[in-house]
N, C-alpha and C positions, 0 to 999 in steps of 0.2 A: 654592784657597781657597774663594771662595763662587762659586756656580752661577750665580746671578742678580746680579749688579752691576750701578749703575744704566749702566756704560755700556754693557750690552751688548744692553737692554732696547730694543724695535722700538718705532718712533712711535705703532704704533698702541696699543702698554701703557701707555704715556707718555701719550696721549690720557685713552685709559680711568682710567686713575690720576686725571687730573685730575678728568677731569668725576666722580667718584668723588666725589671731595675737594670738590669744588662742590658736589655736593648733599646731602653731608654737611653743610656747613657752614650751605646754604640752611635746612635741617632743624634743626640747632642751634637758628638765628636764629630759627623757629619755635616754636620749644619756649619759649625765653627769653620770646616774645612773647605767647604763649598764657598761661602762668604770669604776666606783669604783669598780663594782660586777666582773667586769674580774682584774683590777690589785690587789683586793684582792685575788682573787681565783691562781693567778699566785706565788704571797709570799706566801699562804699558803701550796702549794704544794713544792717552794721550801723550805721552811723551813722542811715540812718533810723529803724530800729528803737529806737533809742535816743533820737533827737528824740519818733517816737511813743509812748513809754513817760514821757516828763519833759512832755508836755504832756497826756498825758489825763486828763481829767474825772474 
């Protein structure tokens, strides 16, 4: 059938897998976090922009 099944797979693939998947994930979480930290920083600038345009002289 298949070559590779998970039970035939040595601890140390098993390890690597994981930590694999760990820093995938960590990376993920990064990405989502970076992406909130820019479209916040994008409304908050235009909201100034937009105070300093309704108040000028």
């Amino acid at each position: 059938m298949d070559d590779h099944s998970p039970t035939d797979d040595s601890p140390a693939e098993d390890t690597l897998e994981k930590r694999r998947l760990a820093q995938e994930t960590k990376n993920e979480r990064q990405v989502w976090y970076f992406l909130a930290y820019f479209l916040f920083g994008i409304h908050f600038v235009a909201f100034i922009m937009i105070y300093a345009v309704r108040h000028a002289k």
